[in-house]
PDB file of N, H, CA, C and O in Angstrom:
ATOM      1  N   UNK A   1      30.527  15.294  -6.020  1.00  0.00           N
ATOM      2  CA  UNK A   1      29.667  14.482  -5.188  1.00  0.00           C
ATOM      3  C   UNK A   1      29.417  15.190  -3.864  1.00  0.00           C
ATOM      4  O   UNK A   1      30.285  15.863  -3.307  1.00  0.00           O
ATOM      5  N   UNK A   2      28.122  14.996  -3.360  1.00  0.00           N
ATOM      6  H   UNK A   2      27.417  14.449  -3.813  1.00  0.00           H
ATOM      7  CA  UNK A   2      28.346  15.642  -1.865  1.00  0.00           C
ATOM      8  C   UNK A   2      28.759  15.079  -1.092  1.00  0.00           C
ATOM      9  O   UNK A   2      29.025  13.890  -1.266  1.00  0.00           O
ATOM     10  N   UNK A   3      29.008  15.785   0.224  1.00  0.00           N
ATOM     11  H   UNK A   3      28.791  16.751   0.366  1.00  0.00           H
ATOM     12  CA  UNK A   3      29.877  15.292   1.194  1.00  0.00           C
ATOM     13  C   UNK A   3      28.804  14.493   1.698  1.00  0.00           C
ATOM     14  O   UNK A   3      27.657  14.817   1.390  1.00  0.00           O
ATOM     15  N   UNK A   4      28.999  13.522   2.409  1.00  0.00           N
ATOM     16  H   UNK A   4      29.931  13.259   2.659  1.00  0.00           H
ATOM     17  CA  UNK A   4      28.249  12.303   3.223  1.00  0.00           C
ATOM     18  C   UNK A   4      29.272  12.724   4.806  1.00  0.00           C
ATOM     19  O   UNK A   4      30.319  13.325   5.048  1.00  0.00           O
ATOM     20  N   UNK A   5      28.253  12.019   5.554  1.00  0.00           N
ATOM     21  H   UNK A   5      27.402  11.531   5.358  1.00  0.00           H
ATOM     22  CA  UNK A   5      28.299  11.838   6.758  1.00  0.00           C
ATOM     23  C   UNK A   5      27.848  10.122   7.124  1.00  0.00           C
ATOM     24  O   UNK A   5      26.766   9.568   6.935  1.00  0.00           O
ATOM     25  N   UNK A   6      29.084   9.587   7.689  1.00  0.00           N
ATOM     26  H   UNK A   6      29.964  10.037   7.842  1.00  0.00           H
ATOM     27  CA  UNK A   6      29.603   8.197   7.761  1.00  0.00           C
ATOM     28  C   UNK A   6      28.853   8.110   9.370  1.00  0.00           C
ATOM     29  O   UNK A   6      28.945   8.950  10.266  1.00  0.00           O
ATOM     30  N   UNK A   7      28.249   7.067   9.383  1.00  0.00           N
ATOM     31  H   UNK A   7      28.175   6.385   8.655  1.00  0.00           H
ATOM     32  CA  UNK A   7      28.196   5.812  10.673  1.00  0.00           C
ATOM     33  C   UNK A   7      27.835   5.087  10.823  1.00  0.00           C
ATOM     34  O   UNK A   7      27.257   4.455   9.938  1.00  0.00           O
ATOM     35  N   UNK A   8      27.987   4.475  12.708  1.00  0.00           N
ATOM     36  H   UNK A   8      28.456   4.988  13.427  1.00  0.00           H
ATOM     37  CA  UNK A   8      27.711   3.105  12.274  1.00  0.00           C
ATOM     38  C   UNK A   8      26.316   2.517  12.384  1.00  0.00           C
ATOM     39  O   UNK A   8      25.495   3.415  12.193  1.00  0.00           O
ATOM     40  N   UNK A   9      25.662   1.186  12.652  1.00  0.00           N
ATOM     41  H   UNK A   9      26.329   0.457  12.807  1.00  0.00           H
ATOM     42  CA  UNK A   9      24.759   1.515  12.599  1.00  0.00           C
ATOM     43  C   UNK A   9      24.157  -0.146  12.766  1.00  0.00           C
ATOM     44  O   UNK A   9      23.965  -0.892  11.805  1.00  0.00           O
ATOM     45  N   UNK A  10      23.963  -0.445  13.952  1.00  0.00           N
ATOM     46  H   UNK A  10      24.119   0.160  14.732  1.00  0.00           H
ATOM     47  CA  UNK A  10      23.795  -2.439  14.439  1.00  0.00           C
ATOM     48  C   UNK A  10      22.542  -2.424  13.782  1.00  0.00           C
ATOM     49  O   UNK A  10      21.781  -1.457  13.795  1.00  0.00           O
ATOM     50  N   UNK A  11      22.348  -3.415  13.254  1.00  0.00           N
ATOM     51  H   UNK A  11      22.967  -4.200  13.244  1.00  0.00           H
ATOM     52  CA  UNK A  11      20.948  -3.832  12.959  1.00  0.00           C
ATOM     53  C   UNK A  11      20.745  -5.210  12.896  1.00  0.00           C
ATOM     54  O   UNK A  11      21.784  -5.868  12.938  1.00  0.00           O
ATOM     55  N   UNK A  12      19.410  -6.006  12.782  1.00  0.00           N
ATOM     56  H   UNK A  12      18.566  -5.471  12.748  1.00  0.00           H
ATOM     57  CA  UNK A  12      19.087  -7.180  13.118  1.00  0.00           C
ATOM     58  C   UNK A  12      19.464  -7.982  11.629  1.00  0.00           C
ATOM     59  O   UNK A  12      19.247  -7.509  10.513  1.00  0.00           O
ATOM     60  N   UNK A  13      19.902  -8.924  11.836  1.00  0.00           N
ATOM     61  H   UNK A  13      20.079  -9.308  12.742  1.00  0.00           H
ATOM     62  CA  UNK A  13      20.191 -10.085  10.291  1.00  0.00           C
ATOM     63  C   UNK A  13      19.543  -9.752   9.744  1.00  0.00           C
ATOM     64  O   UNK A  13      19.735  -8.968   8.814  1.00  0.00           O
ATOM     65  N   UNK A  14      18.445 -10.236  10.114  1.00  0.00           N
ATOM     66  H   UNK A  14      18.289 -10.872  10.869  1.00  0.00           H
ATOM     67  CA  UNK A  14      17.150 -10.925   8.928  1.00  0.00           C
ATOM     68  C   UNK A  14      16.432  -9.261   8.425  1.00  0.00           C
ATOM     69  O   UNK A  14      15.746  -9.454   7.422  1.00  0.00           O
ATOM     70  N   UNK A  15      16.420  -8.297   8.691  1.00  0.00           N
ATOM     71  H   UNK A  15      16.977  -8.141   9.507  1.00  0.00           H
ATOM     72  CA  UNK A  15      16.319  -6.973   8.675  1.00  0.00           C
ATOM     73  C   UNK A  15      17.463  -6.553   7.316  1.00  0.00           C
ATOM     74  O   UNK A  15      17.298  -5.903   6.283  1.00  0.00           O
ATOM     75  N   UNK A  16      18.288  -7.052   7.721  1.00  0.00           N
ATOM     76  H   UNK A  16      18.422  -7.580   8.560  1.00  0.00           H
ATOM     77  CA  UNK A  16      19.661  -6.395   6.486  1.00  0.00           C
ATOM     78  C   UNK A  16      19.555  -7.477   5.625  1.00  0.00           C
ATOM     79  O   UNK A  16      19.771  -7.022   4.501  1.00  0.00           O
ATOM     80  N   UNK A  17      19.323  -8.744   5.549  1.00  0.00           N
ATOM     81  H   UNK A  17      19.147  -9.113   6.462  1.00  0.00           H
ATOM     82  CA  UNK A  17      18.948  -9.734   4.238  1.00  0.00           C
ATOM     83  C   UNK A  17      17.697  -8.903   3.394  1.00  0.00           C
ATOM     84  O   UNK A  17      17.746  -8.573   2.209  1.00  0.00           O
ATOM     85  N   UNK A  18      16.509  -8.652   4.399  1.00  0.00           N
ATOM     86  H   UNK A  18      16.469  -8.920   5.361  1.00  0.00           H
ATOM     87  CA  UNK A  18      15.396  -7.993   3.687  1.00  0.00           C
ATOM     88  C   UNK A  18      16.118  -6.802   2.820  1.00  0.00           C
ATOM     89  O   UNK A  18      16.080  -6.772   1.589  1.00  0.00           O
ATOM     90  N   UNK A  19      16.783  -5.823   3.637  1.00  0.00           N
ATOM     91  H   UNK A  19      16.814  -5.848   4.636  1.00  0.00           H
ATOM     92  CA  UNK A  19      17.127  -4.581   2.810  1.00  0.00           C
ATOM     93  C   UNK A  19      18.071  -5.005   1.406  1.00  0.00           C
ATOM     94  O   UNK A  19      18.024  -4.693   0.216  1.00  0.00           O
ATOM     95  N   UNK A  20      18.721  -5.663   2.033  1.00  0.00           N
ATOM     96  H   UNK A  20      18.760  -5.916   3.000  1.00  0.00           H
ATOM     97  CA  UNK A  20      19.991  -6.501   0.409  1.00  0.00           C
ATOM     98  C   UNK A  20      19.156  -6.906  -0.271  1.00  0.00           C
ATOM     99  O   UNK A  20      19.353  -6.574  -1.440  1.00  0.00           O
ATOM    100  N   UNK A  21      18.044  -7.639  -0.088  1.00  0.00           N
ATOM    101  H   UNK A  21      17.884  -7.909   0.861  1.00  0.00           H
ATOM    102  CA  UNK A  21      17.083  -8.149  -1.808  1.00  0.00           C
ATOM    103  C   UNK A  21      16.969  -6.900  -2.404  1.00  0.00           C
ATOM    104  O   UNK A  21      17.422  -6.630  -3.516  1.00  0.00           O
ATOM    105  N   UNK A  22      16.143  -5.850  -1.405  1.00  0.00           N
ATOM    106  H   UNK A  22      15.774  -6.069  -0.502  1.00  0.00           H
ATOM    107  CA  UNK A  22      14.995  -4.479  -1.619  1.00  0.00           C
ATOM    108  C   UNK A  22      16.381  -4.083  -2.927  1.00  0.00           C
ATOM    109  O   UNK A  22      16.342  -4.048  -4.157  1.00  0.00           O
ATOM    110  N   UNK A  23      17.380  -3.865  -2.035  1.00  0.00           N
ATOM    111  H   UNK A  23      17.411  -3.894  -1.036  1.00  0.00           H
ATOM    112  CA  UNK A  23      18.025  -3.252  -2.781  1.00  0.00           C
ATOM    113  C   UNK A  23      18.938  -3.649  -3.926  1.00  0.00           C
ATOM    114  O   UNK A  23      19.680  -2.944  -4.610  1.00  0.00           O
ATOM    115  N   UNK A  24      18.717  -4.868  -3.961  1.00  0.00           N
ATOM    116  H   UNK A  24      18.115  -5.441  -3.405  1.00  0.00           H
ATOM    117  CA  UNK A  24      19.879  -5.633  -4.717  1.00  0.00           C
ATOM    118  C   UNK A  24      18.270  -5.396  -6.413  1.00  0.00           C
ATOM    119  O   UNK A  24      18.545  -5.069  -7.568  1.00  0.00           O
ATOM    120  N   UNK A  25      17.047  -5.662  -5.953  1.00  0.00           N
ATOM    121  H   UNK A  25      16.824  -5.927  -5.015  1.00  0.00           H
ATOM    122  CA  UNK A  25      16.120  -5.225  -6.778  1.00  0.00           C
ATOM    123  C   UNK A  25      16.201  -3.940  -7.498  1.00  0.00           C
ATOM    124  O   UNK A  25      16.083  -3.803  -8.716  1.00  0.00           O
ATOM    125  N   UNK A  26      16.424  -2.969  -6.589  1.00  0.00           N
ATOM    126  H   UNK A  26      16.520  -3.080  -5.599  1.00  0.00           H
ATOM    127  CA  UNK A  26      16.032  -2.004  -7.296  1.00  0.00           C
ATOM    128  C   UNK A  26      17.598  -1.119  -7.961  1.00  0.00           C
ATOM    129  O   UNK A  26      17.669   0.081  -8.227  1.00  0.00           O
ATOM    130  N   UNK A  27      18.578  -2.033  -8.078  1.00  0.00           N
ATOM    131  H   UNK A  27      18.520  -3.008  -7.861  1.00  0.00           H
ATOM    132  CA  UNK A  27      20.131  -1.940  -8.210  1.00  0.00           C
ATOM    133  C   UNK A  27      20.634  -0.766  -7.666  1.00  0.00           C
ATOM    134  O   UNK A  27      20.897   0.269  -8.277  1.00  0.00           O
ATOM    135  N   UNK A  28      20.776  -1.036  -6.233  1.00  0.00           N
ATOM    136  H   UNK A  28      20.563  -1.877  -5.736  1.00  0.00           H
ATOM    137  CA  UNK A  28      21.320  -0.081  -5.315  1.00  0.00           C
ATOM    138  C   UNK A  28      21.945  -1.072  -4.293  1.00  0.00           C
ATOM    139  O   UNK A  28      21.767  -2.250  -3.984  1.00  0.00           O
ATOM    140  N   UNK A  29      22.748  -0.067  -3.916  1.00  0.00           N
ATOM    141  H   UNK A  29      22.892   0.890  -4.167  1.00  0.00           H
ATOM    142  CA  UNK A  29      23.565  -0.778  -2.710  1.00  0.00           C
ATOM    143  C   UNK A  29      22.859  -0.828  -1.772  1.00  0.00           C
ATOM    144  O   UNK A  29      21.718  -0.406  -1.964  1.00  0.00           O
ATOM    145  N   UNK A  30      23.155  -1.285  -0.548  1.00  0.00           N
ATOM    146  H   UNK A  30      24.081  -1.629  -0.392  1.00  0.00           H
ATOM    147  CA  UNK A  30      22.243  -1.323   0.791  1.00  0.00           C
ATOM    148  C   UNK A  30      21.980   0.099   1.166  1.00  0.00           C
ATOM    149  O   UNK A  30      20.843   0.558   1.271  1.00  0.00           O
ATOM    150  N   UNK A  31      23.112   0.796   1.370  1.00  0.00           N
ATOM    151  H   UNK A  31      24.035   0.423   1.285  1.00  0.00           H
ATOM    152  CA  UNK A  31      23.630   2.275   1.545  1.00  0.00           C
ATOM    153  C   UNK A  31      22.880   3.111   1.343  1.00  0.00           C
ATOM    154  O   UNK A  31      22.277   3.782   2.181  1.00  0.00           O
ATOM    155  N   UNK A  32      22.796   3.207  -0.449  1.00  0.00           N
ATOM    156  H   UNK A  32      23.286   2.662  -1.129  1.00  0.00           H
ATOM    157  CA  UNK A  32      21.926   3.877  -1.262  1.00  0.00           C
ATOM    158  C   UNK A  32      20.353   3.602  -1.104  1.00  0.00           C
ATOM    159  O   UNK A  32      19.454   4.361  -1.466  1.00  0.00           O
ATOM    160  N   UNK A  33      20.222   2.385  -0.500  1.00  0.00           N
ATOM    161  H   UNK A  33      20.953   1.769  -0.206  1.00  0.00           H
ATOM    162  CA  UNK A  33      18.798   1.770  -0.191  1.00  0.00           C
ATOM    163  C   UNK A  33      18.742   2.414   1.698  1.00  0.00           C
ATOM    164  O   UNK A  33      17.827   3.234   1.782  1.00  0.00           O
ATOM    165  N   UNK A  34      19.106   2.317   2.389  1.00  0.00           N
ATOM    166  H   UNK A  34      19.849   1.651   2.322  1.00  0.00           H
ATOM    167  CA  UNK A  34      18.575   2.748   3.057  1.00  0.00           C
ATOM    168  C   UNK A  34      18.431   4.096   3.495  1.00  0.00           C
ATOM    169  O   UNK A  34      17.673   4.611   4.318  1.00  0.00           O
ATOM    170  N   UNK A  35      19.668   4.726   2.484  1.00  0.00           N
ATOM    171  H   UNK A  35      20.283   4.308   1.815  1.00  0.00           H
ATOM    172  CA  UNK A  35      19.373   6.322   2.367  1.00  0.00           C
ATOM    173  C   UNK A  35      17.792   6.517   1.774  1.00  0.00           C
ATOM    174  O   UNK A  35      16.735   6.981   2.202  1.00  0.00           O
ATOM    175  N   UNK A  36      18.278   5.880   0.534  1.00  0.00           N
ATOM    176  H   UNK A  36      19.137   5.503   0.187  1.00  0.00           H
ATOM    177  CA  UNK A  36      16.273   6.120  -0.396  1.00  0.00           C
ATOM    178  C   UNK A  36      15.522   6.328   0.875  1.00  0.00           C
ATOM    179  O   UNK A  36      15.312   7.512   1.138  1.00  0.00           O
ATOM    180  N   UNK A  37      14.953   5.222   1.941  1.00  0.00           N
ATOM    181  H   UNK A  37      15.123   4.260   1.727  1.00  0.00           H
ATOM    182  CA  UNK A  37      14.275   5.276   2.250  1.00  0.00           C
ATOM    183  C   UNK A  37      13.699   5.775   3.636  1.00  0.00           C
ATOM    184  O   UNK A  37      12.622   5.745   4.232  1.00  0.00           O
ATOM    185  N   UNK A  38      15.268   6.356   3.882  1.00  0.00           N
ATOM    186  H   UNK A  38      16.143   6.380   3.399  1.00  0.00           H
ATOM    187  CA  UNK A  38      15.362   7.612   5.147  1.00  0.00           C
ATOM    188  C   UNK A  38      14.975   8.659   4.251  1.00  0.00           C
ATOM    189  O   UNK A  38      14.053   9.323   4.725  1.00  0.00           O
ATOM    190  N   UNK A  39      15.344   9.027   3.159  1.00  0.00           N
ATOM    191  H   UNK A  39      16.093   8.488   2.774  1.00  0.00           H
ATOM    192  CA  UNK A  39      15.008  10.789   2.451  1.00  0.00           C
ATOM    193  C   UNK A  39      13.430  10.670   2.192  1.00  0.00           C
ATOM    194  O   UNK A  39      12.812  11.700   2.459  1.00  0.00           O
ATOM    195  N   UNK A  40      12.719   9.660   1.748  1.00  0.00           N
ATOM    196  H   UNK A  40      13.221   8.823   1.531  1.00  0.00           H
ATOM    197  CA  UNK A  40      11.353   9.841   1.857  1.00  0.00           C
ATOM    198  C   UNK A  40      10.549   9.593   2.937  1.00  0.00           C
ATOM    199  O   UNK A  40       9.467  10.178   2.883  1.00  0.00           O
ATOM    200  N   UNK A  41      10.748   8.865   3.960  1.00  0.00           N
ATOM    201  H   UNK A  41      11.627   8.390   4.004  1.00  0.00           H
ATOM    202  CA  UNK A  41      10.278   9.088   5.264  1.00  0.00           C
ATOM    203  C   UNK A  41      10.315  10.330   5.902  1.00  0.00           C
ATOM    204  O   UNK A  41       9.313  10.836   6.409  1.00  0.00           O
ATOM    205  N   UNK A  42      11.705  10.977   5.901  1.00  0.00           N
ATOM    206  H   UNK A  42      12.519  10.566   5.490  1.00  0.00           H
ATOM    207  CA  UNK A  42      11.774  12.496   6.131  1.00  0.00           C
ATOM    208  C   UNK A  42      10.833  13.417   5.198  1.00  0.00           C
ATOM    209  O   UNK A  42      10.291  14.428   5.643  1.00  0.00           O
ATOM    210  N   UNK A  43      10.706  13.038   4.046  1.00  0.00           N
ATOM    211  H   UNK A  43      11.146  12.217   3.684  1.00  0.00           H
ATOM    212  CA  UNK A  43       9.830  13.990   3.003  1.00  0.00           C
ATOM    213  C   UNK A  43       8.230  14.019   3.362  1.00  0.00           C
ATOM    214  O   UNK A  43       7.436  14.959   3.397  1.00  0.00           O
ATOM    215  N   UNK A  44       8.018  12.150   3.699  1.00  0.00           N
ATOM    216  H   UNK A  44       8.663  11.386   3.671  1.00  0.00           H
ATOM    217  CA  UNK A  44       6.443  12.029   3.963  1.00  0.00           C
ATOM    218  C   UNK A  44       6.508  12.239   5.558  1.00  0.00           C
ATOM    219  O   UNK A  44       5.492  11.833   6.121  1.00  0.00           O
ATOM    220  N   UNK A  45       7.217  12.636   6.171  1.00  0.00           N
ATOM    221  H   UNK A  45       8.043  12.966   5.714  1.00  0.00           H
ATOM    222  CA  UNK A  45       7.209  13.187   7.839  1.00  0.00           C
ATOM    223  C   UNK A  45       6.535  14.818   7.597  1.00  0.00           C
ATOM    224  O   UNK A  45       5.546  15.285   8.163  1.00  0.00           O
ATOM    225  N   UNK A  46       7.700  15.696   6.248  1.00  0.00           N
ATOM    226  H   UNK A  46       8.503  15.317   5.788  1.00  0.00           H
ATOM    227  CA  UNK A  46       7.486  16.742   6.404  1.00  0.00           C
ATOM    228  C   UNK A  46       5.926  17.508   5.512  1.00  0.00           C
ATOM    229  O   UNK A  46       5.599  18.691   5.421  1.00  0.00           O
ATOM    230  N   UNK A  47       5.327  16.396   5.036  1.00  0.00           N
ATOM    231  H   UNK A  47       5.593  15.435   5.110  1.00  0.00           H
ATOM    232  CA  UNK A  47       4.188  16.197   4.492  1.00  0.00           C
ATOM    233  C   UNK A  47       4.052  16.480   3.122  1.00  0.00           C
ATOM    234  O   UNK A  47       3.111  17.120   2.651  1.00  0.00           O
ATOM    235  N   UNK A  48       5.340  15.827   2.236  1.00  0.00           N
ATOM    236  H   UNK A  48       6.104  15.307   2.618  1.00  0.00           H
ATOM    237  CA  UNK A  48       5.350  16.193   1.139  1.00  0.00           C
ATOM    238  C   UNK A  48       5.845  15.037   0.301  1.00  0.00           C
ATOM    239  O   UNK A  48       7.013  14.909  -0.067  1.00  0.00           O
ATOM    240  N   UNK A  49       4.848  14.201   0.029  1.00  0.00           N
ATOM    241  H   UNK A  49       3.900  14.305   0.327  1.00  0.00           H
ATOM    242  CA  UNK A  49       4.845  13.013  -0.492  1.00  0.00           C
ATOM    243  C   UNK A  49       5.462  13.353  -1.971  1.00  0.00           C
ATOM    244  O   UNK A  49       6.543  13.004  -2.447  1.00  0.00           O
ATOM    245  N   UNK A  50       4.522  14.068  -2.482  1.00  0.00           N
ATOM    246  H   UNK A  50       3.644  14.351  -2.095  1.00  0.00           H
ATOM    247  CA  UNK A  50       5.232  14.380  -4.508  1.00  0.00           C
ATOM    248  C   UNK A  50       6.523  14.671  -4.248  1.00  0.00           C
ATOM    249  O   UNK A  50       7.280  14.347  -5.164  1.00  0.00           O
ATOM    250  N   UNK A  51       7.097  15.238  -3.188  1.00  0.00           N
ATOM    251  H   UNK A  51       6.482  15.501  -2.445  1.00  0.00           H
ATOM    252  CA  UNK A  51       8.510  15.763  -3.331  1.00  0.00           C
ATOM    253  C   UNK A  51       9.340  14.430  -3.157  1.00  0.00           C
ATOM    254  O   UNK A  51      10.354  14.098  -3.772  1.00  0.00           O
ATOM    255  N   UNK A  52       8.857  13.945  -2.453  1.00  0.00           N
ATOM    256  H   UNK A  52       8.033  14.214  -1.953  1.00  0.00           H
ATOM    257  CA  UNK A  52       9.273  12.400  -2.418  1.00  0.00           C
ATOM    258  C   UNK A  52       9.351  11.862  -3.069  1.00  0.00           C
ATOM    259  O   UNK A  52      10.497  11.427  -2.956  1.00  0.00           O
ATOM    260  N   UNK A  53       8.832  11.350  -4.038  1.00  0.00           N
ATOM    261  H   UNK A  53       7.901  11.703  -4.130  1.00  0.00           H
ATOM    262  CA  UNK A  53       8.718  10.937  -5.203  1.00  0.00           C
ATOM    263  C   UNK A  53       9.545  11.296  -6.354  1.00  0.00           C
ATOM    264  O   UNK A  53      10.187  10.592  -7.134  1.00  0.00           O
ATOM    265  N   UNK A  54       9.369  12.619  -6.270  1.00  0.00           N
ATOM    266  H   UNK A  54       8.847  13.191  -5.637  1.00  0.00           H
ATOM    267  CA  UNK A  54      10.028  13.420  -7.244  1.00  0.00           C
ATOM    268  C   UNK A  54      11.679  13.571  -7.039  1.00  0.00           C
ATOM    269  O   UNK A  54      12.447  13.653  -7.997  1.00  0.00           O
ATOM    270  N   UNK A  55      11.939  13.585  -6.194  1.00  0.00           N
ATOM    271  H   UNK A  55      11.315  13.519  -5.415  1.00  0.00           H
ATOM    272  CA  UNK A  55      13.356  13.131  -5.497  1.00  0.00           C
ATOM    273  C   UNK A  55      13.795  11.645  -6.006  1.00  0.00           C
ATOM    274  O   UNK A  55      14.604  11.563  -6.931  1.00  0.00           O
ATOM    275  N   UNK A  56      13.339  10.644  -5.490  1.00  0.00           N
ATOM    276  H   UNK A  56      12.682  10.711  -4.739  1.00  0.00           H
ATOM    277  CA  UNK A  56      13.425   9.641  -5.556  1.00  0.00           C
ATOM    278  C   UNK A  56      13.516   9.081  -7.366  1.00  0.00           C
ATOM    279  O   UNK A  56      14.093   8.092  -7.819  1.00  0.00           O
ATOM    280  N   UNK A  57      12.817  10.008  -7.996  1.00  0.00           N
ATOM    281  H   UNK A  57      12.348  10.811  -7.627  1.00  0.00           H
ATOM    282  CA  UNK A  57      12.837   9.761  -9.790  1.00  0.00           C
ATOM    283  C   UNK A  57      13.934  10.071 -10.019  1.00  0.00           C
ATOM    284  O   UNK A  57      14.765   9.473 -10.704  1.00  0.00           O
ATOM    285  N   UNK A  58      14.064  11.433  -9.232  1.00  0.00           N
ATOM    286  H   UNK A  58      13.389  11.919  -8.676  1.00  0.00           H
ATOM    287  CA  UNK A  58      15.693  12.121  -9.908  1.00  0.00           C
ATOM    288  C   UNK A  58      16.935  11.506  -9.429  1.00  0.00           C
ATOM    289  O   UNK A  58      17.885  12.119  -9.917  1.00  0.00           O
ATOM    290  N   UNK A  59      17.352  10.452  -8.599  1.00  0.00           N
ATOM    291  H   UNK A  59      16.580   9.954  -8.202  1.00  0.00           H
ATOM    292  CA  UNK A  59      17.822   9.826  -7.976  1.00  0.00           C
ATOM    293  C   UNK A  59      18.056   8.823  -8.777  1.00  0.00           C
ATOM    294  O   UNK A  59      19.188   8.671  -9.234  1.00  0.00           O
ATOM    295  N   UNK A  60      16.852   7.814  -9.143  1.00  0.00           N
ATOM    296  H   UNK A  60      15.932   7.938  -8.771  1.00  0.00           H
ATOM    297  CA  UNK A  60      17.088   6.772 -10.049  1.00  0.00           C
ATOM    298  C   UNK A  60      17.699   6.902 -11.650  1.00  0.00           C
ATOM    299  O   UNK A  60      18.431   6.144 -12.287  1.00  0.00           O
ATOM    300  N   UNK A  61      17.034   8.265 -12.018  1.00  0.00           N
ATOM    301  H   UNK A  61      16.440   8.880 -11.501  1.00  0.00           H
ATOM    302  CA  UNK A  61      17.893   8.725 -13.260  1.00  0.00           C
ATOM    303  C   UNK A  61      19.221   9.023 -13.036  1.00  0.00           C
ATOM    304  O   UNK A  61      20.051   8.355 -13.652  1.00  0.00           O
ATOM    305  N   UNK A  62      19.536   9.754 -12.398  1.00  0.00           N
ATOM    306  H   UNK A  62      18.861  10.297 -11.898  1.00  0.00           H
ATOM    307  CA  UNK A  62      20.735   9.842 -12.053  1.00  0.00           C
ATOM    308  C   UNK A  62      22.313   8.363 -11.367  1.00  0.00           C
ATOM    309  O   UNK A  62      23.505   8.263 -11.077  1.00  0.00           O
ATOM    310  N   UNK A  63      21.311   7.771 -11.460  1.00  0.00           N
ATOM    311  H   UNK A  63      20.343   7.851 -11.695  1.00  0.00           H
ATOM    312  CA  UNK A  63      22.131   5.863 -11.303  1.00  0.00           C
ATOM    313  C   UNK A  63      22.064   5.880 -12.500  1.00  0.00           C
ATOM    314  O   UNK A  63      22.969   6.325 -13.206  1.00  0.00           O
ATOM    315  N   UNK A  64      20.842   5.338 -12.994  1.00  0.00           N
ATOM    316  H   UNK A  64      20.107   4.977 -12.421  1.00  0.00           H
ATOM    317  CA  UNK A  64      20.844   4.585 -13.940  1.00  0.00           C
ATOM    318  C   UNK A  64      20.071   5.417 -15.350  1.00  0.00           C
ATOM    319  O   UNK A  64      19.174   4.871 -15.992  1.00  0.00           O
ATOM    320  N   UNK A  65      20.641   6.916 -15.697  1.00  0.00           N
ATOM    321  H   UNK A  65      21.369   7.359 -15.175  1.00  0.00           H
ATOM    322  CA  UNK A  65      19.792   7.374 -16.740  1.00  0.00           C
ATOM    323  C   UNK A  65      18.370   7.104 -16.793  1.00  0.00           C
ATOM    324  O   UNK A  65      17.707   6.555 -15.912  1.00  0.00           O
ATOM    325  N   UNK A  66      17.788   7.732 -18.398  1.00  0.00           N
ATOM    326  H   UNK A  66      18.327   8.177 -19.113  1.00  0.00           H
ATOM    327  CA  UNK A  66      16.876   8.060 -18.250  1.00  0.00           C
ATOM    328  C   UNK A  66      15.749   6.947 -18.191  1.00  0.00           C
ATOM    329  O   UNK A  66      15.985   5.869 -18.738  1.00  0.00           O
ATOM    330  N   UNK A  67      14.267   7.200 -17.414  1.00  0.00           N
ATOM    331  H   UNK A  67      14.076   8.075 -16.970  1.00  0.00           H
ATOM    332  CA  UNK A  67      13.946   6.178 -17.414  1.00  0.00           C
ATOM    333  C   UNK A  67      12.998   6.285 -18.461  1.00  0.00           C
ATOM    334  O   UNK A  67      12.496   7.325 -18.887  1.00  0.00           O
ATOM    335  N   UNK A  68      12.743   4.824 -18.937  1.00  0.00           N
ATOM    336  H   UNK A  68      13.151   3.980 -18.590  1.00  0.00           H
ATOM    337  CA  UNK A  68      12.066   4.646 -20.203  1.00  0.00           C
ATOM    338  C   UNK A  68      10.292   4.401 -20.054  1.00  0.00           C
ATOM    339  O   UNK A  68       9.918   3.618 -19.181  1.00  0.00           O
ATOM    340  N   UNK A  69       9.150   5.158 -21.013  1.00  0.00           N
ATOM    341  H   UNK A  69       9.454   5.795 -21.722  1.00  0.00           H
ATOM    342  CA  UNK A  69       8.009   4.876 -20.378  1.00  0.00           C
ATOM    343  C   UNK A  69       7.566   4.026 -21.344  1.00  0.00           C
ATOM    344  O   UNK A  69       6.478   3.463 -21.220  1.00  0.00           O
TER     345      UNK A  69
END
């Protein structure tokens, strides 16, 4: 596994209820959910949306195998 880098991190209630559905939806932890959606903000910052994406596929396979079309 890679190494992670731990902290902390205040945020508003009703902000972390929203993220717990997002993520309780897409069966991820909050964690894993708000990583998701720091690594593609950084991806569509660095102007590379498909990589984003493409990250984000390999990510979900990697939870939860392969995905089915």
């Amino acid at each position: 596994m890679k190494e992670r880098k731990a902290f902390l991190m205040r945020i508003d209630p009703a902000l972390w209820a929203e993220l717990e559905a997002w993520a309780q939806d897409e069966l991820r932890s909050v964690n894993g959910q708000v990583e998701m959606i720091l690594k593609q903000a950084v991806m569509k910052r660095k102007g590379s949306a498909e990589k984003a994406s493409a990250l984000i596929a390999e990510e979900v396979e990697a939870e939860l195998g392969p995905v089915r079309e």
